[in-house]
C-alpha positions in Angstrom: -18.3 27.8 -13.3 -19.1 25.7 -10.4 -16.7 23.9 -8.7 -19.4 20.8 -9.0 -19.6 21.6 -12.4 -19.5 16.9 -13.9 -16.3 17.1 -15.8 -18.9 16.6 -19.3 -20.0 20.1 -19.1 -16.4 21.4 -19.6 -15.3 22.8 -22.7 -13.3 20.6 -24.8 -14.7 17.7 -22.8 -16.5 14.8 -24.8 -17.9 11.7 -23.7 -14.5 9.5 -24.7 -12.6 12.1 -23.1 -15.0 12.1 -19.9 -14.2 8.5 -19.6 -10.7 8.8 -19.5 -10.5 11.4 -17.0 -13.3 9.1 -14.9 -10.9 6.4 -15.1 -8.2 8.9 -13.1 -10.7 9.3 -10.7 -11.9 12.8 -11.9 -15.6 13.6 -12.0 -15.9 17.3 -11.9 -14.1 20.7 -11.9 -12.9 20.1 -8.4 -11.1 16.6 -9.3 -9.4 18.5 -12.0 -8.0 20.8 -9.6 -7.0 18.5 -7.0 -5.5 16.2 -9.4 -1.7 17.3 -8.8 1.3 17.3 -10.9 3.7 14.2 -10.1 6.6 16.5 -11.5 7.9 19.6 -13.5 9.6 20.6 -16.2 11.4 23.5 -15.7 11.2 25.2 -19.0 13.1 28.5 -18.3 16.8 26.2 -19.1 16.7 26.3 -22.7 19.3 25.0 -24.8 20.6 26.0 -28.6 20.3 23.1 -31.1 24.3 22.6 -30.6 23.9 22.1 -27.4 21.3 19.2 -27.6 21.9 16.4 -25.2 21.7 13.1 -26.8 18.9 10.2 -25.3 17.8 13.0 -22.7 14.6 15.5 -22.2 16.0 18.9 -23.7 14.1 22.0 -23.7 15.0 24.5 -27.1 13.9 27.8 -29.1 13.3 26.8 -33.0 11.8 27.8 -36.2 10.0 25.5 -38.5 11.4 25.0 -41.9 8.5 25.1 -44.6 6.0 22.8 -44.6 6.5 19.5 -43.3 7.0 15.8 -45.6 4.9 12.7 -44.9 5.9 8.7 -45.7 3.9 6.1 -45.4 6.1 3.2 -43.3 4.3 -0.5 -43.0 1.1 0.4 -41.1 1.6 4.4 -40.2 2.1 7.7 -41.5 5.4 9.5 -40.5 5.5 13.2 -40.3 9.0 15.2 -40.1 9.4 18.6 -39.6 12.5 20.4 -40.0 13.4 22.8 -37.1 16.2 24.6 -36.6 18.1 28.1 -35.1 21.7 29.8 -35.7 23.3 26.6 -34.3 21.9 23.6 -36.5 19.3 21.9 -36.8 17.2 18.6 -35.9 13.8 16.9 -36.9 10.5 17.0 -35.4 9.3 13.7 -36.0 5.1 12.5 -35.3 3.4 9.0 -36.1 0.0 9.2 -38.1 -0.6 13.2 -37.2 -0.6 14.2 -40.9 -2.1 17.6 -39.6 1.5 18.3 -38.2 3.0 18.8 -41.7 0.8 22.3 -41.3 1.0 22.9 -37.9 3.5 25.4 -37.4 3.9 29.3 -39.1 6.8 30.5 -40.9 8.9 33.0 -39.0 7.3 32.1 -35.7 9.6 30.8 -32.9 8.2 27.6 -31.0 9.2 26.2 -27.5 9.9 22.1 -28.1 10.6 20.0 -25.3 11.3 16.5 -25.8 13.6 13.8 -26.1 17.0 13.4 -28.5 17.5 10.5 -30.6 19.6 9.4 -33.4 18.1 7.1 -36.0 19.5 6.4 -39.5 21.9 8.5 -38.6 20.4 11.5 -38.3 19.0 13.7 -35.0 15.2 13.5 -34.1 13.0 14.5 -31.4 9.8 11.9 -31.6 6.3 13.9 -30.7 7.7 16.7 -28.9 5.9 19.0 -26.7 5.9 22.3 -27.9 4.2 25.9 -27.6 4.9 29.6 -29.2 7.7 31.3 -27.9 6.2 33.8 -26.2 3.5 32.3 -24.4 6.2 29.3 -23.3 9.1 31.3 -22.2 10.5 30.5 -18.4 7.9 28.5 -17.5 7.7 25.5 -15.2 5.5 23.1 -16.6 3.3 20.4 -14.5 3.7 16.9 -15.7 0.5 15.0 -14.3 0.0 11.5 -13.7 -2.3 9.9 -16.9 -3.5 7.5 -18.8 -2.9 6.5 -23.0 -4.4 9.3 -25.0 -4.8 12.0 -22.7 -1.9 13.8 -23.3 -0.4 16.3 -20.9 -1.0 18.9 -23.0 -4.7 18.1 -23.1 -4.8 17.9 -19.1 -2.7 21.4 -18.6 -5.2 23.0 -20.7 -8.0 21.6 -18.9 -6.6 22.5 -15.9 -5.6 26.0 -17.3 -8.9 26.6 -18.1 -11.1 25.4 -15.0 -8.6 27.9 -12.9 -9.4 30.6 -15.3 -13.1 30.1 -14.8 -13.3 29.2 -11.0 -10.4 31.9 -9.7 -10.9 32.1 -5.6 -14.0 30.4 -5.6 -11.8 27.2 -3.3 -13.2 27.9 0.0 -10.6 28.3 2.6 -11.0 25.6 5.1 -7.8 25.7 7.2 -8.7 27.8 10.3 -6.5 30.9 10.7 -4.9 30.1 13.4 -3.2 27.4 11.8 -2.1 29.0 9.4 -0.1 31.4 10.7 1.5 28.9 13.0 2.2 26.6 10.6 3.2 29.4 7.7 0.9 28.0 5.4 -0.4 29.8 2.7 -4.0 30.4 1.7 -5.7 27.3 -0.9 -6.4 29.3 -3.7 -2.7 30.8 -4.0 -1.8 27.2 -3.3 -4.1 25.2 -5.8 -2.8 27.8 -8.4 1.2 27.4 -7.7 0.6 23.9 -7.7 -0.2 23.5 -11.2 1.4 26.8 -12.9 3.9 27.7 -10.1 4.9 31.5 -10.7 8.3 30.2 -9.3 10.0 28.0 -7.5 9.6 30.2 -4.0 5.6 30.0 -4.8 6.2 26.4 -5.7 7.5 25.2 -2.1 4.7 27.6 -0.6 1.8 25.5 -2.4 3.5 22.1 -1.7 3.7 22.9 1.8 0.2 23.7 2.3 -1.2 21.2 0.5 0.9 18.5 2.2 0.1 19.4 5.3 -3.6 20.0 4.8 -3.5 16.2 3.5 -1.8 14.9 6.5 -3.7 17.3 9.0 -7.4 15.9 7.7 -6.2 12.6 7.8 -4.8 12.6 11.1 -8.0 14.2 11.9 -10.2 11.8 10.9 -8.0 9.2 12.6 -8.2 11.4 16.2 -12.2 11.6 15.7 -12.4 7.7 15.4 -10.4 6.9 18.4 -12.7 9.5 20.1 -15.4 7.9 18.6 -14.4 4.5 19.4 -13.8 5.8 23.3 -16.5 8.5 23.5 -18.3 7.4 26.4 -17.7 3.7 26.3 -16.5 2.2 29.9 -13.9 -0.6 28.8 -14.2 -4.3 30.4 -12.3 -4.1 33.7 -10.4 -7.2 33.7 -9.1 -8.3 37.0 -7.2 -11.9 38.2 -4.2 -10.3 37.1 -2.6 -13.3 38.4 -3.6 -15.0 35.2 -1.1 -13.9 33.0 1.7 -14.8 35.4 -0.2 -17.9 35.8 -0.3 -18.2 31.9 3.2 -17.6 31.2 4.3 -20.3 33.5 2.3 -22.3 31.5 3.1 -21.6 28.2 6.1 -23.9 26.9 8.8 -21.2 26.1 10.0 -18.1 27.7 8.9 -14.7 26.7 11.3 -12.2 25.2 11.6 -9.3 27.3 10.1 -7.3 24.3 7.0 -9.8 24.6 6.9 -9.1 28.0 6.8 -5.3 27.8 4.2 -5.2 25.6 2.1 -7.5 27.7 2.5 -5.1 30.2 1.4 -2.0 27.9 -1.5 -4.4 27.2 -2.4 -4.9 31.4 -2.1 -1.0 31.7 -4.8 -1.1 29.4 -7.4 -3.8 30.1 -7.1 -3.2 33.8 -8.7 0.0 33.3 -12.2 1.1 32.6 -11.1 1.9 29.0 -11.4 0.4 25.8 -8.2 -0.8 24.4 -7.2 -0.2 20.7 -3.5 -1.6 20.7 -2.0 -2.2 17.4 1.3 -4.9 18.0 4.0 -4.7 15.6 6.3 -7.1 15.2 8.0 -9.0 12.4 7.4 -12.5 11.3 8.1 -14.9 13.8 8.9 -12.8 16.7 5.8 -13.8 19.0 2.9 -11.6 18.4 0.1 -14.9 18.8 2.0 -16.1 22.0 1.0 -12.3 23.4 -2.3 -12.5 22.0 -2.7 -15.9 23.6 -1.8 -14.7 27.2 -4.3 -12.1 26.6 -7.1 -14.0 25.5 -6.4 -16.1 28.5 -6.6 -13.7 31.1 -10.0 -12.5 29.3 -10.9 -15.9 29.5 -10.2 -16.2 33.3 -12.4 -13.4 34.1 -15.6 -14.6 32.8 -15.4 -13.2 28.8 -14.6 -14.6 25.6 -12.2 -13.7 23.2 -12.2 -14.1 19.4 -9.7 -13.9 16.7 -10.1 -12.9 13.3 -7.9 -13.8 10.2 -7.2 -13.6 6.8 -7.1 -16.6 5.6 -8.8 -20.6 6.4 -5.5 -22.1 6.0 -3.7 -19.5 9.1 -7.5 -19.5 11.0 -6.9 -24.0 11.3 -3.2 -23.3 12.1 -4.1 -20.9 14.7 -7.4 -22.9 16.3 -4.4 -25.6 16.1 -2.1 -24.4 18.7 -4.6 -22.7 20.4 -6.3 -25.9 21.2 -2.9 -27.4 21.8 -2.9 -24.7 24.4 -6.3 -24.2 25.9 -7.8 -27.1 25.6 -5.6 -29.2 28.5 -6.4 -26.0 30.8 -10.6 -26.4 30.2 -11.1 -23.7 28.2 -13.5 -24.4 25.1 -12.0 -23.4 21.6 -14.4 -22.9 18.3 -13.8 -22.6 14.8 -15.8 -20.2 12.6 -14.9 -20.9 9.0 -16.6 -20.6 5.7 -15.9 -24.6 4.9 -18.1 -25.5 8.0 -21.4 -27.9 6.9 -24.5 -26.2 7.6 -24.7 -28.8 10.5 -21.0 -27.9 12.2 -21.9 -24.0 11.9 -25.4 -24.3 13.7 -23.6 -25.9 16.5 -20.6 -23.5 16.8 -23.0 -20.8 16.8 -25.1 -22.1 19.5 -21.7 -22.3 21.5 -20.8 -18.7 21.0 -24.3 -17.4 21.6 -24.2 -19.5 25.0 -21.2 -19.0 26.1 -19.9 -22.2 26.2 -17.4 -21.5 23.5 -14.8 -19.3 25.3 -11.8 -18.8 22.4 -13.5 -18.3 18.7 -11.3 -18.3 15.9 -12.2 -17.7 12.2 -12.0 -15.8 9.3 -14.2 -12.9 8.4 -17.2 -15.7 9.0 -16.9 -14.4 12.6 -18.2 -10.7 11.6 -21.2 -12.1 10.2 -24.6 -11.3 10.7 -25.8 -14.6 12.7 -22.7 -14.5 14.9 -24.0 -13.5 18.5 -21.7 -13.8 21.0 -22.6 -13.9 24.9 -20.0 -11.9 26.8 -16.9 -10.9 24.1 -14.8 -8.6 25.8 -11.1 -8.9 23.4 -11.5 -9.2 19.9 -8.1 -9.6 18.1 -7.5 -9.5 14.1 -4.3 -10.9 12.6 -2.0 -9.5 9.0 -4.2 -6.4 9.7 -3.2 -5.2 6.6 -6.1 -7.6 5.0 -8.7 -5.9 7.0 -9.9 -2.2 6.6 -11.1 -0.3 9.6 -14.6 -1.0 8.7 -14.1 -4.8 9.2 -11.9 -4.0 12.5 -15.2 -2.0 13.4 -17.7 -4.5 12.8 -16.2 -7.1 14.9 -15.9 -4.5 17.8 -19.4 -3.8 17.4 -20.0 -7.8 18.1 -19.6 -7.1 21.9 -20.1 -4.1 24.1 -17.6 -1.9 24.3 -14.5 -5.0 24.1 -11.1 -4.7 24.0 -9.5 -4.7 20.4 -5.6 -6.1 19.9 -4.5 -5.6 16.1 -1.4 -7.8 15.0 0.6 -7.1 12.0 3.7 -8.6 10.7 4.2 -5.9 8.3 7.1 -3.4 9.9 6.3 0.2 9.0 8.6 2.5 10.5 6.6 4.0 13.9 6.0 7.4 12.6 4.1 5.8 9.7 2.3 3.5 11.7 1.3 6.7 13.7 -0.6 7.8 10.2 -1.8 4.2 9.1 -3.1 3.3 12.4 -3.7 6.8 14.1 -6.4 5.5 15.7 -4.4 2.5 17.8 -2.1 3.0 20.6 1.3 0.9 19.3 3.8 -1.5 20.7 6.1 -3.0 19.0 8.1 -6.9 19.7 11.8 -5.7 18.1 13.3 -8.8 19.8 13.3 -12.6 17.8 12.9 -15.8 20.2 16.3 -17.5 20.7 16.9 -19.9 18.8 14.5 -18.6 15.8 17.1 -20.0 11.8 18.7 -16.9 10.6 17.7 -17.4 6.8 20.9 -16.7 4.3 19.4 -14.8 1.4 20.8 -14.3 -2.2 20.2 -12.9 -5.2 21.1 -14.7 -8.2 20.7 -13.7 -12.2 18.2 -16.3 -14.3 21.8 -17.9 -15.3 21.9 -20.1 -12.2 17.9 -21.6 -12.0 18.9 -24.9 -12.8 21.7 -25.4 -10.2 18.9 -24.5 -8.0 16.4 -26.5 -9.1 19.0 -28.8 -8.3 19.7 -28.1 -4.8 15.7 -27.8 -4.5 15.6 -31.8 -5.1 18.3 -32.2 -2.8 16.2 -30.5 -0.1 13.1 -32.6 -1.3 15.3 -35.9 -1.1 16.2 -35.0 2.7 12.5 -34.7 3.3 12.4 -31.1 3.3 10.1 -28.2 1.1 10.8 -25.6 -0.8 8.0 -22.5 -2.2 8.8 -20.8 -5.5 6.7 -17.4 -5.9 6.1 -16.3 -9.5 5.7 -12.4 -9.6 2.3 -11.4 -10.3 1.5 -9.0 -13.8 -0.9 -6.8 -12.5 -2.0 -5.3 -16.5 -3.4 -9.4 -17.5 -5.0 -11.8 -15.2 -5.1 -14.1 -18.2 -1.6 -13.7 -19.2 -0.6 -14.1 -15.2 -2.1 -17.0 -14.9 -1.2 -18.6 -18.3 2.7 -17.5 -16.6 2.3 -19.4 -13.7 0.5 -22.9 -14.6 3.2 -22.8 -17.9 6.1 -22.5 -15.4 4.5 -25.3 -12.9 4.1 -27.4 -16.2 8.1 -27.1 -16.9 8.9 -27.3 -13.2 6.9 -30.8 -13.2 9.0 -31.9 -16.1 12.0 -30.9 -14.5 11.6 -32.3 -11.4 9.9 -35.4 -12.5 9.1 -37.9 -9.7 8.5 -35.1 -7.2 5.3 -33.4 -6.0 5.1 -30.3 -7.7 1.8 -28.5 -7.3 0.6 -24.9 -8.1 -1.8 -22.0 -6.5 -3.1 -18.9 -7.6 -5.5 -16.1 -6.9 -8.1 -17.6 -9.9 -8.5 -20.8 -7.9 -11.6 -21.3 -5.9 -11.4 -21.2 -2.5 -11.7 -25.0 -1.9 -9.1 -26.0 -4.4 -6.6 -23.5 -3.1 -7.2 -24.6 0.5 -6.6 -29.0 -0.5 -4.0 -28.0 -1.9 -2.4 -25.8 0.8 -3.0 -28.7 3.3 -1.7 -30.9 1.3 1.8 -28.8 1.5 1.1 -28.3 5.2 1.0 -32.1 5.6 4.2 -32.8 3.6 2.5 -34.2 0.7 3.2 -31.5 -1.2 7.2 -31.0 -2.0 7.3 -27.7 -4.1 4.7 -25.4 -4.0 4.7 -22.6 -7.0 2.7 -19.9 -5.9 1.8 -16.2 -6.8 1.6 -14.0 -3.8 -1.1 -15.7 -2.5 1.1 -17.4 0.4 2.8 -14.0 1.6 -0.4 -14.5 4.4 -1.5 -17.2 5.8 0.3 -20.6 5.9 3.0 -22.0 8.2 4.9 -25.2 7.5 8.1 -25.3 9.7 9.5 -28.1 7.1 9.8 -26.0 4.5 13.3 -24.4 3.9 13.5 -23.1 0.7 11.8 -20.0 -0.8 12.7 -19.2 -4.7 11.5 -15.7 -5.5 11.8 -15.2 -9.6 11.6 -11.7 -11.2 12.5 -10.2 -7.5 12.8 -7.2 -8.7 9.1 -6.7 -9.3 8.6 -6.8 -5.5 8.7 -4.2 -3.0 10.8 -5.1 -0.1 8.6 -5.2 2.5 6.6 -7.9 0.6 10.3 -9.8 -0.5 10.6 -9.9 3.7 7.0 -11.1 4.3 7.6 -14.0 1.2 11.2 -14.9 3.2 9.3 -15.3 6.7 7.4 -17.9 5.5 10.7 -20.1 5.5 13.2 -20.4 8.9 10.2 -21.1 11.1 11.7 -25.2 11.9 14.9 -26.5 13.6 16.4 -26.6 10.1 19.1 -24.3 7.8 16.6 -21.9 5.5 17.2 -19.8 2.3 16.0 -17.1 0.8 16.9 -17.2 -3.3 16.3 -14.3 -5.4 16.7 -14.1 -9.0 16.3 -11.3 -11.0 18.1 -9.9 -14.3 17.2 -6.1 -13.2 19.9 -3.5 -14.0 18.7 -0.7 -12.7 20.6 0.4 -10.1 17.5 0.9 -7.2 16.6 -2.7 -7.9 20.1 -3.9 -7.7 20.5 -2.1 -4.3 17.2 -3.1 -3.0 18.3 -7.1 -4.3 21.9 -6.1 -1.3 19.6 -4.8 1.2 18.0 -8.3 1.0 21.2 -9.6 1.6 22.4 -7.6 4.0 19.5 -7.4 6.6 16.8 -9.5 7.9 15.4 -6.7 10.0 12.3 -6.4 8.8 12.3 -2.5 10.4 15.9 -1.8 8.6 14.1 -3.2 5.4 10.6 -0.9 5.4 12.6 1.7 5.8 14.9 0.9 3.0 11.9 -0.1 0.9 10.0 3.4 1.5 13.6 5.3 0.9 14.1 3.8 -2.3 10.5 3.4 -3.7 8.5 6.0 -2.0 5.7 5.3 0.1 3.2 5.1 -2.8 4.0 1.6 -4.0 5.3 0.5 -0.1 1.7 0.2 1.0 -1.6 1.1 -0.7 -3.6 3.2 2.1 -6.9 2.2 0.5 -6.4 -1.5 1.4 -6.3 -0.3 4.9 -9.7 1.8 4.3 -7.9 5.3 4.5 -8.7 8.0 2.0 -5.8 7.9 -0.9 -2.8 10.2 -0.4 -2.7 12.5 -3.5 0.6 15.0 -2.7 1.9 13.8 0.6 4.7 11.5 0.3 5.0 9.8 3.7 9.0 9.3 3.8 9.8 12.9 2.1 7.2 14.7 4.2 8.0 13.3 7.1 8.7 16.7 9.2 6.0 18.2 7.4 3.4 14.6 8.6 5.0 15.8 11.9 3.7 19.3 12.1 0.0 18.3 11.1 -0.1 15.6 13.6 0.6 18.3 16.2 -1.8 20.6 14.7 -4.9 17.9 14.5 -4.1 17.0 18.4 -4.5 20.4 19.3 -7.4 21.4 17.5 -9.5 18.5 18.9 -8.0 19.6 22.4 -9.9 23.2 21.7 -12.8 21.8 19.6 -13.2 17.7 20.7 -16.3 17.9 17.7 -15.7 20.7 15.5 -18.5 22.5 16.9 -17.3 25.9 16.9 -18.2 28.5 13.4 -14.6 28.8 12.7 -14.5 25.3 12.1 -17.7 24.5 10.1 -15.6 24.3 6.6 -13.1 21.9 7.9 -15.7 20.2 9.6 -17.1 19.2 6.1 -14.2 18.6 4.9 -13.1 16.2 6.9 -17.0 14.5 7.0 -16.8 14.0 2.8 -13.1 12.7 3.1 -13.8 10.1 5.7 -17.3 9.3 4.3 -16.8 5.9 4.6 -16.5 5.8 8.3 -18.5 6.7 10.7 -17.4 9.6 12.8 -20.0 10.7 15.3 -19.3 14.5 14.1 
C-alpha cells in the first residue's frame, strides 16, 4: 500500500465512512497515521468483577453467559448480556445493536473496558469496549480524537491495518545528526509506539520524537521566513534620530521606562540597513500605540510614510482619532483607508497615498488592497495581530520596498511561546502600566445574584456611566447563538426599561454593527450586550462595567482581553463574572481572575490549566496546526528543537545539501501556504 493510497481505497472504508474521516482532516493512509492518539488506556491493570469501581472506566476478564435478551423501551432496542468470572457478575448493556445478543462464544474469555453504573438497582456497563482475551491482554490501547459514529474501535483497526500494510515505508526525514544529539528515535519505530506502544519505555521514545520533529519543522519554517523576509533586502536607514526625542517631548504624557526600552530596541533597529520585524507585547492599555506613534513619527520626519493596519473600522476611526489629535497640529497629513469610504472619498485618499501627500495611513485590511499604491512606505504596523495571519502581515510588507514592520499585540503569551507563534519577529515586550491607569476589581458571582447587578448596572447608567454584558458564544449552532443573545437583550430591555439597551453580534452586517458601536462610543448607547465581537476593537473610557455570563466557557486570556475593554477613564471599573461551573479548573480559573490582573500571570495560568490547544488556535495566526506537541508540557522539549532548527540553518541557510533533501520537502508541504524562497 502506498502511503498516498485516498483513504476510499482502504479496506473497510466506504463512502459514509470516508466522509467522516475527511471531516478529521484525513485523506489518505498517511493522515491515518499521523492522526495521533489524545490518550491511553492502559489495559494490562485488570480488575475481577468484585473489585469493579463504581461511575469509573474499569478494565476486567469475563465470560458471557448464554445468549443475550432484547426489550423494546419507547423508541430503541436494549440488549443485555450477562458477564461474569469467579467473583460476581455484572451486565453488558447496548442500545439498538440486536446483533450483540449473538456476539460473544461460550467458554471464550473477553477483555471489556468500560464504565460502571448502577440503574434499577442493579450493575451495568453501557457499550463497553471489548476484545478476546488473548489478543487484548497487557495492552495499552490509543484513544483517538473523533467524531459521532466512528468509533474507536473502528479507527484502531484502521490504523492497525494501514501499519500492517505500509511497515517502514515512512521515510526518515530527520538528518542523523540530530538524531543522535537529540536521542531521538527513528519515525517508523516512532509512528508504530505511538499508536500500539510495545510499552511505556517505547511510549516516551515515540512521544519524544515526534514532539520534537513537530516543533523543529515549525521553527524551521519560521527561521526560513525571517531569512526570507531579510535575504538580501537593505532596510530603510532612518536617520534625524533627534526626532523621537523631539516626539516624546511632544507627546502629552510621560513614557514608562518599559515604553522607552522598547523604543530603543526599535532605534537599534531602524537605524540600521536592516529590515525590522519587531513583534511588541504588551497588555491592554499599557502603551503599545503611543510607541508605535513615536515610530511612525520619526519615519515621518525622514521623508517616508507609515501605515497602520487594524482589525476592525470601529479601532481603525479611534486610532486615525488620536493620531490626528497628534499629527495633525505638527503638519503631518493623516488618511483613512476604510471599507465605509464613498467611491468619491476613496479615489481621493488614494491619490494622496500614491503622491505622497498622505504621510500617516490608517485602515483596516482596505489598506492591503490591490489599488493601494503608496509612494515611499517605509514602517508598516498591524494592530491585535492575532486577527491577521502572516500572509496578510506579508502583503502589506510587500506594499513598499523592503519597509520596516512593527506587530502589536495585546494578547500576553508567555515569551517562549511567542518565540514559536511569532518565530519569525524579534520581541519586546511593555510589562509596565502608565500611572495612573483604574485597577479593575473583578468578581465572580453564581446566576443567583444577576438581578442585584442589573441593579447596580442602572446605578452606573444613572451617574452617566456604561456598562458591556458579553453573552458566551455556542460554537455547535449559529442559529441557536444568536436566538441566545437577541432573547437575553429582549429581557434585558424589559428589565431595564427606560434605558438604552442595544445588542451586537457576529450575524450583523458590517454597517449595522458599526452604528451601533458608535452609538455606544458616543454615549448614546448605555448597555451594550454583545458576543465576543467587542474583545477587539472599541474603546470608550466611559464605560465601567463589564458583565461576563457563563464565564466559565471562556478561556482566560480572552476573560482578560473582555476586562481591558473597561478601566480605560478616570473612573472606578468592574469586572463581574457569573458562572454556575463546579468543576474545579473552572472554579480556579474564575480565583485567578480575581486574584491577578497581570495579563502575563493570567496566559500562563490559562495555558497551565487548559493546555495550549484551546489557549490560542495556531491556524488563526496562519501556522500549520500542532497535532502532538503541547506547547506548555513540551516546553523543554519546544526548547531543544529551537536549538536544533537554528543550527541546521547555520550549516545549511537553504537546505541545499543531499542529506537534507527529505526534510527539505517536508518542511516545503508543511509550510505550503507561505512562501519560502527554498
Amino acid at each position: 500500500m502506498d502511503l498516498q493510497c485516498p483513504i476510499l481505497e482502504l479496506p473497510n472504508v466506504g463512502e459514509h465512512r470516508a466522509k467522516k474521516l475527511n471531516s478529521m482532516g484525513i485523506f489518505t493512509a498517511e493522515d491515518l497515521l499521523t492522526h495521533f492518539p489524545r490518550e491511553y488506556d492502559d489495559r494490562s491493570h485488570v480488575r475481577k468483577i468484585k473489585e469493579l469501581v463504581l461511575n469509573e472506566e474499569n478494565t476486567f476478564l469475563a465470560f458471557a453467559k448464554g445468549q443475550g435478551e432484547s426489550v423494546r423501551i419507547r423508541n430503541m432496542t436494549l440488549t443485555r448480556v450477562k458477564l461474569y468470572d469467579e467473583t460476581g457478575s455484572v451486565y453488558g448493556v447496548w442500545y439498538n445493536q440486536l446483533y450483540m445478543k449473538k456476539a460473544f462464544l461460550e467458554k471464550t474469555q473477553y477483555l471489556f473496558t468500560g464504565k460502571l453504573q448502577k440503574k434499577y438497582g442493579k450493575l451495568e456497563i453501557a457499550s463497553p469496549e471489548y476484545e478476546k482475551a488473548e489478543i487484548a491482554m497487557g495492552k495499552i490501547v490509543p484513544i483517538y480524537p473523533s467524531v459521532q459514529g466512528l468509533s474507536q474501535k473502528i479507527l484502531r483497526k484502521l490504523i492497525e491495518e494501514v501499519l500492517k500494510q505500509t511497515k517502514s515505508q515512512l521515510k526518515e526525514t530527520m538528518p542523523f545528526w540530530i538524531r543522535k544529539e537529540y536521542f531521538l528515535c527513528e519515525r517508523n519505530f516512532a509512528i508504530e509506539n505511538i499508536h500500539f506502544p510495545q510499552s511505556q519505555e517505547t511510549f516516551f521514545q515515540a512521544r519524544r520524537r515526534l514532539v520534537f520533529e513537530e516543533f523543529f519543522l515549525l521553527q524551521l519554517g519560521l527561521l526560513l521566513m525571517k531569512e526570507t523576509l531579510q535575504e538580501g533586502k537593505e532596510g530603510i536607514l532612518l536617520k534625524k534620530e533627534e526626532a523621537v526625542e523631539e516626539f516624546l517631548k511632544k507627546f502629552p504624557f510621560a513614557m514608562t521606562n518599559a515604553q522607552k526600552k522598547v523604543l530603543l530596541e526599535m532605534k537599534e533597529d531602524m537605524r540600521q540597513p536592516k529590515v525590522m520585524n519587531r513583534l511588541v507585547q504588551g497588555d491592554v492599555g499599557s502603551g503599545k500605540t503611543a510607541v508605535a506613534m513615536a515610530a511612525a513619527y520619526w519615519t515621518i520626519q525622514n521623508g517616508y510614510q507609515a501605515a497602520l493596519m487594524v482589525p476592525t473600522e470601529v479601532l481603525a476611526e479611534q486610532h486615525y482619532t488620536s493620531f490626528c489629535q497628534m499629527f495633525e497640529p505638527l503638519g503631518i497629513k493623516t488618511v483613512l483607508l476604510s471599507g465605509s469610504l464613498t467611491a468619491k472619498q476613496k479615489r481621493i485618499v488614494l491619490e494622496q497615498i500614491a503622491s505622497g501627500e498622505a504621510q500617516m495611513i490608517l485602515g483596516t485590511h482596505a489598506v492591503i488592497q490591490k489599488d493601494v499604491i503608496f509612494s515611499k512606505l517605509a514602517l508598516v504596523i498591524t494592530d491585535e495581530q492575532h486577527r491577521f495571519g502572516v500572509r496578510q502581515r506579508g502583503a502589506l510588507f510587500e506594499k513598499g520596498k523592503n519597509p520596516h514592520v512593527l506587530v502589536m499585540t495585546a494578547t500576553p503569551i508567555p515569551r517562549t511561546l511567542a518565540l514559536i507563534l511569532y518565530g519569525d519577529l524579534d520581541i519586546s515586550i511593555i510589562d509596565e502600566l502608565p500611572p495612573g491607569r483604574q485597577k479593575i476589581d473583578t468578581i465572580a458571582v453564581t446566576p443567583s445574584y444577576r438581578q442585584r447587578i442589573y441593579h447596580f448596572i442602572k446605578k452606573q447608567a444613572d451617574s452617566g456611566l456604561q456598562s458591556y454584558i458579553i453573552c458566551p458564544m455556542i460554537e455547535e449552532n449559529e442559529k441557536l447563538q444568536l436566538q441566545a443573545v437577541l432573547s437575553y437583550t429582549e429581557a434585558l430591555q424589559k428589565n431595564m426599561a427606560g434605558y438604552q439597551v442595544a445588542c451586537v453580534h457576529g450575524k450583523m452586517k458590517a454597517k449595522q454593527k458599526q452604528e451601533i458601536m458608535e452609538a455606544f462610543a458616543k454615549g448614546q448607547i448605555q448597555v451594550l450586550v454583545s458576543t465576543t465581537v467587542i474583545e477587539v476593537g472599541i474603546n470608550v473610557p466611559n464605560a465601567v462595567v463589564m458583565l461576563i455570563e457563563n464565564a466559565e466557557r471562556f478561556g482566560l486570556a480572552q476573560l482578560h482581553q473582555l476586562r481591558g475593554r473597561v478601566g480605560r477613564g478616570s473612573e472606578k471599573s468592574y469586572c463581574i463574572l457569573i458562572s454556575e461551573a463546579k468543576s474545579k479548573v473552572a472554579q480556579q480559573r474564575m480565583k485567578a481572575m480575581e486574584k491577578s490582573s497581570d495579563g502575563f500571570v493570567i496566559s500562563e495560568m490559562d495555558l497551565k490549566l487548559r493546555g495550549p490547544g484551546e489557549f490560542f488556535g495556531t491556524k488563526q495566526h496562519g501556522l500549520p496546526e500542532l497535532k502532538i506537541g503541547n506547547l506548555y508540557k513540551d516546553i523543554k522539549i519546544l526548547k531543544e528543537a529551537q536549538k536544533a532548527a537554528e543550527t541546521l540553518i547555520k550549516k545549511d541557510r537553504y537546505l541545499t545539501l543531499p542529506i537534507h533533501q527529505s526534510l527539505k520537502e517536508q518542511v516545503v508541504a508543511l509550510w505550503h501556504q507561505q512562501q519560502l524562497s527554498i
